[in-house]
LOBA-935337 format. One line per 4 residues: number of its first residue (from 1); their letters; for each residue x negated, y, z negated of C-alpha. Coordinates in steps of 0.02 Angstrom, whole numbers, always signed. Example, Ala and Ser with C-alpha at 12.3 -4.5 7.8 and 13.67 -1.06 7.14 Angstrom:
% residues 2
1) AS) -615,-225,-390  -684,-53,-357
END
This chain:
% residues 645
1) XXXX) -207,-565,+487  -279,-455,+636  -306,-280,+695  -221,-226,+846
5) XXXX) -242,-74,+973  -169,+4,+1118  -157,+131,+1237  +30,+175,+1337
9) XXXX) +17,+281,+1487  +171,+355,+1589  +228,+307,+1753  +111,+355,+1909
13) XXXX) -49,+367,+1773  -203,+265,+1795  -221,+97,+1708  -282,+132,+1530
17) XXXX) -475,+96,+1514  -539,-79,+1470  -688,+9,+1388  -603,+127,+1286
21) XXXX) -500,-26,+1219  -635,-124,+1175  -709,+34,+1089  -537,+43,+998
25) XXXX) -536,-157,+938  -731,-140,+910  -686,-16,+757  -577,-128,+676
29) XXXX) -691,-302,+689  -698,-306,+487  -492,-340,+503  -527,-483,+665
33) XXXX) -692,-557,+634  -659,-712,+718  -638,-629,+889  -570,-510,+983
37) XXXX) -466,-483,+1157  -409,-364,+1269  -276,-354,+1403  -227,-212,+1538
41) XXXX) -58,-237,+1631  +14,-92,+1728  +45,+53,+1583  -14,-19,+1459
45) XXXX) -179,-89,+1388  -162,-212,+1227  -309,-250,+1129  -339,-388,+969
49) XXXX) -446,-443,+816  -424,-600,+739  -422,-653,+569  -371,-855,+608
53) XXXX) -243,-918,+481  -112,-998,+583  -134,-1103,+732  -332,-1103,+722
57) XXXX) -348,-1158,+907  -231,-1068,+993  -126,-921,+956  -241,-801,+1031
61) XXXX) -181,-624,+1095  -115,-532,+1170  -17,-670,+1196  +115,-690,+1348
65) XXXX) +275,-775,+1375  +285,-909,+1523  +307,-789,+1650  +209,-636,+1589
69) XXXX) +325,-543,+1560  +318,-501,+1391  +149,-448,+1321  +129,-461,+1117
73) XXXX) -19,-382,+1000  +20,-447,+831  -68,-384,+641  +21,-491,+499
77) XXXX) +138,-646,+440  +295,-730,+501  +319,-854,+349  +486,-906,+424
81) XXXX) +418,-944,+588  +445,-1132,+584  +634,-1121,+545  +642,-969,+673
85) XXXX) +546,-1093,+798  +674,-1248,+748  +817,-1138,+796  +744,-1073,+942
89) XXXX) +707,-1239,+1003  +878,-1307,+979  +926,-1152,+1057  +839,-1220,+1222
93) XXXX) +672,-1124,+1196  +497,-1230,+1237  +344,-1161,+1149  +165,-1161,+1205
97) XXXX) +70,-1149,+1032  +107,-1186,+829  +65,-986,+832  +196,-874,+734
101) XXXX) +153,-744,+864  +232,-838,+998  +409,-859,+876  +425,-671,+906
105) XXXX) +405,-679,+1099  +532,-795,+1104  +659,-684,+997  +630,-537,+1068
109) XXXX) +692,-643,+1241  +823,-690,+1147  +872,-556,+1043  +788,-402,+1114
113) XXXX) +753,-278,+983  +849,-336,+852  +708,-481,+840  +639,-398,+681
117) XXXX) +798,-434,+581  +755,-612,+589  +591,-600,+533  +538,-631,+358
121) XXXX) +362,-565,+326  +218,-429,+344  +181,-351,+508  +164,-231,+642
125) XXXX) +204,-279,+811  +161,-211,+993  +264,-278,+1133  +249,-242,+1315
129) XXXX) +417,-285,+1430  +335,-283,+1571  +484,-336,+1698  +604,-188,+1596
133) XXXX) +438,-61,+1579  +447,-19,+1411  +360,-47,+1245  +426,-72,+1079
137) XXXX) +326,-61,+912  +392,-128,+730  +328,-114,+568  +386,-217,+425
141) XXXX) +528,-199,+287  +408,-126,+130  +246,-53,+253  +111,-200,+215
145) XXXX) +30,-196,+371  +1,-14,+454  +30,+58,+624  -29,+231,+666
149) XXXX) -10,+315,+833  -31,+469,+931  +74,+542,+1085  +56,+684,+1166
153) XXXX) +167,+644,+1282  +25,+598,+1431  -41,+453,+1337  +7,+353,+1179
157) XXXX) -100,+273,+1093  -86,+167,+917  -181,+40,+820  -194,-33,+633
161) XXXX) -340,+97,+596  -350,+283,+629  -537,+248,+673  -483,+142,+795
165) XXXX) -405,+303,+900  -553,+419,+857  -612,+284,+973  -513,+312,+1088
169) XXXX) -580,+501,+1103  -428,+587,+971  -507,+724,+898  -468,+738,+700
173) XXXX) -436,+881,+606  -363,+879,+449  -177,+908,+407  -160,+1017,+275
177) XXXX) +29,+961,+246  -30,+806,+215  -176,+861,+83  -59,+972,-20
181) XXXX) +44,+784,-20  -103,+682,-49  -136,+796,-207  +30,+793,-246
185) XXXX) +110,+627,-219  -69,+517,-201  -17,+503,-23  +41,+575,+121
189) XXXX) +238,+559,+127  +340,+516,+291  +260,+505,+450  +138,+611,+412
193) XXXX) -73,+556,+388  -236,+635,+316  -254,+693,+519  -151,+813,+626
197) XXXX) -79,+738,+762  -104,+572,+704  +63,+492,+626  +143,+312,+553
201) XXXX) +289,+217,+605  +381,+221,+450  +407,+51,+362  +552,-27,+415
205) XXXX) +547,+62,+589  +534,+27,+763  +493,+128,+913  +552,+102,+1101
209) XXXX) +439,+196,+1211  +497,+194,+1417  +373,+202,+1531  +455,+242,+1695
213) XXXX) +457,+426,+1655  +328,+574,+1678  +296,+614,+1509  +319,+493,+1338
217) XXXX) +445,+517,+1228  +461,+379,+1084  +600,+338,+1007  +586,+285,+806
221) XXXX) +768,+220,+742  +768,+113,+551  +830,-54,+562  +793,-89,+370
225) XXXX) +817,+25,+202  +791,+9,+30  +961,+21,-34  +1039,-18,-210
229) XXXX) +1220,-86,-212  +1353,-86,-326  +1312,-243,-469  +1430,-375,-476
233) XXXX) +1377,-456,-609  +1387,-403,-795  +1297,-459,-955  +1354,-624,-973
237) XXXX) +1281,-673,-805  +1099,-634,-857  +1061,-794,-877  +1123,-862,-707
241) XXXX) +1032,-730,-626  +875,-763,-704  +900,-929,-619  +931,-866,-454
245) XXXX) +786,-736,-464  +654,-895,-505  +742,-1015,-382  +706,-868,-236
249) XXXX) +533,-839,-312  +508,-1012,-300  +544,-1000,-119  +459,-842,-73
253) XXXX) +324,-911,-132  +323,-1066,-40  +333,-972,+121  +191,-862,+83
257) XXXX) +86,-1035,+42  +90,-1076,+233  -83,-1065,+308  -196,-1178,+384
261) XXXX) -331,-1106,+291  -343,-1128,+73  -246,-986,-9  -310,-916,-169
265) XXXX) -222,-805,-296  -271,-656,-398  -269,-651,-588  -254,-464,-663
269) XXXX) -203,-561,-843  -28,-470,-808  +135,-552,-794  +160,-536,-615
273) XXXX) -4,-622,-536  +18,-727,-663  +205,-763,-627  +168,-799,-443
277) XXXX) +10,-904,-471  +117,-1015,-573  +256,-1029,-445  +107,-1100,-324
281) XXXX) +32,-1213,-434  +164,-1297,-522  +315,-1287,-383  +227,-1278,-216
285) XXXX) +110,-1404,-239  -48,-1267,-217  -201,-1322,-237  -250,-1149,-298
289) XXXX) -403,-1066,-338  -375,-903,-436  -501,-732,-426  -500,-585,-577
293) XXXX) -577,-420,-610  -656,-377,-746  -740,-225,-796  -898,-184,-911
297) XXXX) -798,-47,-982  -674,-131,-1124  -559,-4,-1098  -506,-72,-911
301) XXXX) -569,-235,-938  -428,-375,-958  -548,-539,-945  -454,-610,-1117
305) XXXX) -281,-622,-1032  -350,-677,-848  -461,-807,-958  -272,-870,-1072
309) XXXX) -184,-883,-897  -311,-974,-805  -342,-1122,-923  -163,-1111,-955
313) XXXX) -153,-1166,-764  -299,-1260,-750  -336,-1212,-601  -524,-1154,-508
317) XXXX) -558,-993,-576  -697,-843,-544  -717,-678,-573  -806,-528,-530
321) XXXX) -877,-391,-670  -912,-216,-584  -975,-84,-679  -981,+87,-644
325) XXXX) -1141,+126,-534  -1030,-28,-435  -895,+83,-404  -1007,+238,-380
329) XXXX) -1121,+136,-230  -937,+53,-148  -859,+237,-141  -911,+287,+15
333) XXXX) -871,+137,+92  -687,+155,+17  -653,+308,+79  -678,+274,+259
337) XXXX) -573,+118,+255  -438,+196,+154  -456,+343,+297  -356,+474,+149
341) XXXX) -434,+542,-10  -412,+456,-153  -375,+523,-320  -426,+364,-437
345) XXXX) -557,+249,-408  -465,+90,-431  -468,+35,-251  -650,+28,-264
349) XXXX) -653,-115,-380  -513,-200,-252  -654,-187,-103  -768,-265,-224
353) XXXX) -654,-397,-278  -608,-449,-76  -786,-458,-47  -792,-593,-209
357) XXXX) -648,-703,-109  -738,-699,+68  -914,-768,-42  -804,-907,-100
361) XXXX) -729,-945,+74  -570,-896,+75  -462,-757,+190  -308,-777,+100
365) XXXX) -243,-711,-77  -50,-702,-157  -44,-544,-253  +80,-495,-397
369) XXXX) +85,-330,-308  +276,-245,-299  +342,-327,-437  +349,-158,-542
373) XXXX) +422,-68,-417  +572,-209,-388  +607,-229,-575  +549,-78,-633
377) XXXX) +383,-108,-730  +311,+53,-716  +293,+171,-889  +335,+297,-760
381) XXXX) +514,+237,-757  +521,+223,-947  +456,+387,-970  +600,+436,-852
385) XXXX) +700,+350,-953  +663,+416,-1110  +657,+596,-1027  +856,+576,-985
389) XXXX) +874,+505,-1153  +806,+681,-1235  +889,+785,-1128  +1067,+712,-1171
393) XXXX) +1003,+788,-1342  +876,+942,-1324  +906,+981,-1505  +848,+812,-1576
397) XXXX) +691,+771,-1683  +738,+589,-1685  +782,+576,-1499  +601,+657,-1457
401) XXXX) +514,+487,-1552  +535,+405,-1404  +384,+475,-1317  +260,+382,-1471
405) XXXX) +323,+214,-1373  +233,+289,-1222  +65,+229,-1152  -5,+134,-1304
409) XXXX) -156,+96,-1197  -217,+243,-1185  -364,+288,-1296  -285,+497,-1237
413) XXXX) -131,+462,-1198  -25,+630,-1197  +120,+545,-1311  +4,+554,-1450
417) XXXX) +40,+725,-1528  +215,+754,-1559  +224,+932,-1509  +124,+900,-1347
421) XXXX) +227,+765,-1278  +385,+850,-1302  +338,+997,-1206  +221,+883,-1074
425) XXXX) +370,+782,-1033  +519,+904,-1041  +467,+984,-901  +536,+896,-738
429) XXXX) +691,+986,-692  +871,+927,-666  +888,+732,-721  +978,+692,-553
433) XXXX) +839,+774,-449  +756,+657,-330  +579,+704,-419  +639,+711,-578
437) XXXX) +529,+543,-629  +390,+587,-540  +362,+778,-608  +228,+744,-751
441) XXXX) +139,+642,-615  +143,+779,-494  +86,+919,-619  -56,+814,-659
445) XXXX) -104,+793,-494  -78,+947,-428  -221,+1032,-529  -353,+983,-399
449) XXXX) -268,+1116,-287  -386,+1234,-402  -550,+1165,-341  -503,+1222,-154
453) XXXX) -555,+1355,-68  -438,+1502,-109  -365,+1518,+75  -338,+1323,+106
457) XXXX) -254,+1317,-73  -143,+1443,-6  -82,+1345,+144  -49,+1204,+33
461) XXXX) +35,+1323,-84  +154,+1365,+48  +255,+1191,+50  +374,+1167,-86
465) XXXX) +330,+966,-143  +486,+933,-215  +558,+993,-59  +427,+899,+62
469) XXXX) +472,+754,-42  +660,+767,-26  +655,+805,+165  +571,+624,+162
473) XXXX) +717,+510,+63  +897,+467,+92  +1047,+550,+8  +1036,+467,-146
477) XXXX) +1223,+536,-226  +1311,+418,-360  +1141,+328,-383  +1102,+283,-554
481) XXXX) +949,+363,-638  +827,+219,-613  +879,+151,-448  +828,+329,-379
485) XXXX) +678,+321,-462  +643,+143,-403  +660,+201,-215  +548,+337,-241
489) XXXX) +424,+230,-301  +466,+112,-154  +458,+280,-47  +299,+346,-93
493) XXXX) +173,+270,-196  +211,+79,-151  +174,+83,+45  +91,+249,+48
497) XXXX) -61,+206,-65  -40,+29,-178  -16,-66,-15  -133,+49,+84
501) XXXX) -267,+124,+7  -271,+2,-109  -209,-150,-41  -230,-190,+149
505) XXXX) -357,-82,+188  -478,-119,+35  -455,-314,+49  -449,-318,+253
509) XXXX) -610,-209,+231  -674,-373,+171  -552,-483,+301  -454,-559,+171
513) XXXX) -258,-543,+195  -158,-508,+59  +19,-601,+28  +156,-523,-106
517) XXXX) +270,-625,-142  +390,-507,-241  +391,-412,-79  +515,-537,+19
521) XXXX) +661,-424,+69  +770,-552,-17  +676,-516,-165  +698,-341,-157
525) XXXX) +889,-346,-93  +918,-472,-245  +859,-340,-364  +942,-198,-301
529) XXXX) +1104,-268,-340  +1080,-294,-512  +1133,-173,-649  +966,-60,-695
533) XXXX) +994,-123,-875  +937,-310,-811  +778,-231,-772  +759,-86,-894
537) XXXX) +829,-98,-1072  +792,+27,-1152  +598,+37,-1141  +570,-149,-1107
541) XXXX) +523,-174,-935  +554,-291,-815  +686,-379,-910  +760,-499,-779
545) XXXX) +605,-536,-728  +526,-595,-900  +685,-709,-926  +651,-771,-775
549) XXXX) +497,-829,-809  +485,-867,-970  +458,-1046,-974  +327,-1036,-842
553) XXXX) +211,-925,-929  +134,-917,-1113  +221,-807,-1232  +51,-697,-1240
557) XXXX) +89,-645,-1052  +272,-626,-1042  +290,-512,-1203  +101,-427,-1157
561) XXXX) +158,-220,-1154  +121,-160,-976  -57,-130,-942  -74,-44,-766
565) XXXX) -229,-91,-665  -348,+70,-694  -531,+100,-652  -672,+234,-737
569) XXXX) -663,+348,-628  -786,+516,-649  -891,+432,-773  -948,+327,-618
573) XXXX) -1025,+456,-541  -1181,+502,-666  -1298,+402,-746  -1406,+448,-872
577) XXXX) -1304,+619,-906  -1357,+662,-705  -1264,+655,-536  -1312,+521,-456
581) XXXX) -1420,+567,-326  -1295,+548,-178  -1162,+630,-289  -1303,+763,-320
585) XXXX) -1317,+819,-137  -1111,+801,-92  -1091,+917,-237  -1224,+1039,-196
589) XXXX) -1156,+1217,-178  -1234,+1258,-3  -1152,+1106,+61  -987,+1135,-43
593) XXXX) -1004,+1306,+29  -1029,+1245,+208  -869,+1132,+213  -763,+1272,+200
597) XXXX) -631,+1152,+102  -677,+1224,-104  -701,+1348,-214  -892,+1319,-271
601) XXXX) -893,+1395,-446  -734,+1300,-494  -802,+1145,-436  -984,+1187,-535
605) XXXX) -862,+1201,-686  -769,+1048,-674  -936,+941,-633  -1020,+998,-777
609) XXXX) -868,+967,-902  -872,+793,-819  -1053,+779,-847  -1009,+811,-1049
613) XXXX) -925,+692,-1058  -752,+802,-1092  -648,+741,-939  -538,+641,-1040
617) XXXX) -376,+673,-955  -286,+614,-788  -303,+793,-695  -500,+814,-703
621) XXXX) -527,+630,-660  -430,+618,-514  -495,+819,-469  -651,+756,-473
625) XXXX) -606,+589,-376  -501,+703,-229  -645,+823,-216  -784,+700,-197
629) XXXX) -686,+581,-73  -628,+732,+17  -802,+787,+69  -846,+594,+112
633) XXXX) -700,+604,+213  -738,+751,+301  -926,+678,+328  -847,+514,+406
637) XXXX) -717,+557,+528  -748,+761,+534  -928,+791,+561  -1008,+613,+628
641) XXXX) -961,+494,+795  -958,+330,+694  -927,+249,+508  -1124,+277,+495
645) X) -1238,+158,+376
END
């Protein structure tokens, strides 16, 4: 795992700048602490930080063919590389170096650009054809690993890390599209990022960039989509399926266990890190050492469960407690890797856990990550569910009972009180709207547009986010309910923040690469051909998946009800019934005043109900949450030249 960085010029332009490149790599040193390169050749400048995993001693970049005439920057995994180098190699191909990088040189020579349908893993790719003059960048399947870039036609430039091109001299100003998303959706959707001008490849995407012309014009085109298909199996082949599901878990798995360094696991005391720690131990041979949160608030804390599954497993086991002046003195820190605000704390906790698994030595973890969003864990999709179910009968006392099944861990859950839930969840529009699962989450979020300053709020205002979220997603028509609320998900929340904001960027904060397992595209193309029943029955979750493993796991995990990973989120910030001091002076008026970004007297109103102790919902946590790491944000990238202390 690596950070890469570049800079593409057009034809007739001066070679890019060797300094500016190693000003670019120098930002991202946390995600390539074991050294870094750079490379200028014509156009185009390539630049590298290396996390060594794979081929210790060589597969250094950027990395050349024979004849230098393909250049490669590389940030991720090829877990099939050795049986994409054993068919290259019968295929007449002679390689250099053990180094998965150099697999993809040698099918893009083969292939061209079609070389990232033979890949199976997590990455995004830079590749210089010298000899043709043109560059081509890939991201993978799902959107693990990130690419962001900027073209204004005279120069593009791209890296892992938006701070890596403030490095390069981009200026950043926010986007306010991408806010009103942010506090929408948790992230921003599409292309788009936190900064204007600065955009994504999309997951799944590549770009093809010529360089012989006067002015840059990439070219994005899909090569990769998450697509449902019609099942072919019925109810009587549950079992066999269940079969196939572990025997290509069991393999996914395997793959993901190739390193030359230990690989570790994570224990959340849930059924899908515990599902995939399993699979190493007992049918990959691992010899694994597992890592767990746990929390000094009970209500987030799942130390029991992590504690059952890792005697279960017998394997090496440690965990981390954070409390909440933890999460309060990481914040900061958060926020300018995650390079978006945040709305929940919870990747906090995830920085502090990567930091535990670099103490102990290691750089690589598996991750139960995806699994809800393949099989359909979330209680988002069962309160979709459930939502469809009413609706089929408005009229119905007895259909409306469904909602008391709702969030049982909640200590204020909003299923609770009859007469709330039913009018909390029946708003959300037409059943067969692409939002239609997502609307209560939306709402909720929605209400820290209040805290901003009257004329930004109106600018955000102006975009429809149903709309802005339909304008981002295929034609969905004849889909059933749940598979277009599974691609959504897979749309949205899954690469835009869980595998961002909380995922890469908190644990390669900390170098540690992250490995999911239920993310293999044969995984996820396995899944989507099943009926929606095999993974939600009625409001048991994850159905297939449970079956699957049920004789891997003890009973207390696999029949466990849901328990997302959550954080305490504005409790964190006082202590002793004060801001913390740091809080104190973010929050002060003159400064709230000076940042142009909020209304001051709503924020003064919201900070002291927080301070009582009466925040006990989703919307004035995660207002509190967006407002704070808004103004951090605007302090990192907006107002100083560097990450600061």
């Amino acid at each position: 795992m690596c950070g890469l960085a570049g800079m593409a010029l057009p034809a007739g332009a001066p070679p890019p700048s060797a300094a500016v490149l190693e000003a670019m790599i120098g930002t991202l040193h946390h995600r390539g602490p074991d050294g870094s390169r750079c490379r200028v050749d014509g156009s185009v400048g390539l630049a590298h930080a290396r996390l060594s995993i794979i081929d210790l001693d060589g597969g250094w970049q950027p990395m050349a063919d024979a004849e230098g005439s393909l250049q490669l920057v590389f940030n991720g995994e090829i877990f099939n590389h050795v049986e994409l180098r054993r068919e290259l190699e019968r295929q007449g191909h002679v390689f250099a170096t053990r180094s998965d990088t150099e697999v993809i040189l040698h099918l893009y020579a083969r292939y061209g650009d079609d070389f990232v349908d033979h890949l199976n893993g997590q990455f995004a790719v830079a590749l210089h054809d010298v000899r043709r003059q043109r560059l081509v960048l890939a991201r993978d399947r799902i959107g693990i690993r990130p690419l962001y870039y900027y073209c204004d036609g005279s120069r593009l430039a791209f890296a892992s890390e938006i701070k890596a091109l403030r490095a390069a001299g981009l200026p950043l100003s926010l986007d306010v599209a991408a806010l009103g998303d942010v506090f929408g959706f948790w992230c921003p959707l599409g292309e788009r990022t936190t900064f204007d001008g600065v955009r994504q490849l999309p997951p799944g995407h590549r770009m093809v960039v010529d360089l012989r012309v006067d002015r840059l014009a990439p070219r994005i085109t899909p090569y990769w989509a998450w697509q449902p298909q019609t099942p072919t199996v019925d109810a009587a082949g549950e079992d066999a399926c269940a079969e196939e599901l572990h025997a290509l878990l069991v393999d996914a798995v395997r793959l993901q266990l190739r390193s030359d360094v230990p690989v570790g696991a994570y224990l959340s005391g849930g059924l899908d890190s515990s599902a995939i720690a399993s699979l190493a131990l007992r049918h990959a041979g691992a010899d694994l050492r597992t890592f767990s949160l746990a929390f000094e608030d009970t209500e987030f804390d799942e130390r029991p469960f992590q504690r059952l599954m890792a005697q279960a497993l017998g394997t090496r086991h440690s965990e981390i407690t954070v409390s909440q002046a933890d999460i309060a003195t990481a914040f900061r820190d958060a926020v300018w890797h995650a390079e978006m605000p945040l709305v929940r704390t919870a990747p906090v906790p995830m920085l502090l856990l990567a930091g535990h698994v670099r103490d102990h030595g290691y750089k690589v973890v598996l991750t139960g990550e995806g699994a809800d969003e393949v099989f359909a864990g979330y209680d988002l999709f069962k309160e979709a569910q459930a939502r469809r179910f009413m609706a089929r009968g408005p009229g119905s006392r007895w259909r409306g009972r469904i909602l008391e099944r709702l969030y049982p861990y909640l200590a204020h859950s909003p299923a609770r009180s009859a007469g709330f839930a039913a009018h909390f969840f029946a708003e959300g529009g037409d059943p067969a709207s692409p939002g239609f699962a997502h609307a209560a989450r939306l709402r909720s979020t929605r209400r820290v547009l209040r805290f901003l300053h009257p004329d930004l709020r109106a600018q955000v205002d102006a975009v429809d986010p149903l709309a802005a979220l339909a304008a981002q997603l295929s034609p969905m028509d004849g889909w059933a309910g749940l598979d277009r609320d599974q691609y959504v998900e897979a749309s949205t929340l899954l690469p835009g923040y869980l595998l961002a904001a909380q995922g890469d960027r908190m644990a390669m904060a900390r170098s540690i690469e992250g490995r999911y397992p239920f993310l293999d595209h044969r995984v996820i193309e396995f899944a989507n051909r099943m009926p929606p029943t095999f993974k939600l029955r009625g409001l048991r979750e994850k159905r297939l998946l449970k079956r699957a493993m049920a004789n891997e796991l003890p009973s207390a995990i696999t029949q466990r009800h849901k328990q997302p990973y959550r954080a305490p989120d504005s409790q964190c910030f006082f202590a002793d019934g004060q801001l913390r001091p740091w809080v104190a002076d973010m929050l002060a008026p003159d400064r709230l005043a000076a940042s142009g970004l909020f209304d001051v007297r709503a924020i003064g109103h919201l900070v002291e109900k927080c301070r009582a102790g009466r925040a006990i919902g989703y919307p004035d946590n995660m207002a509190f949450v967006g407002v704070l790491s808004l103004l951090v944000l605007q302090e990192r990238f907006l107002q100083t030249a560097g990450p600061g202390a």
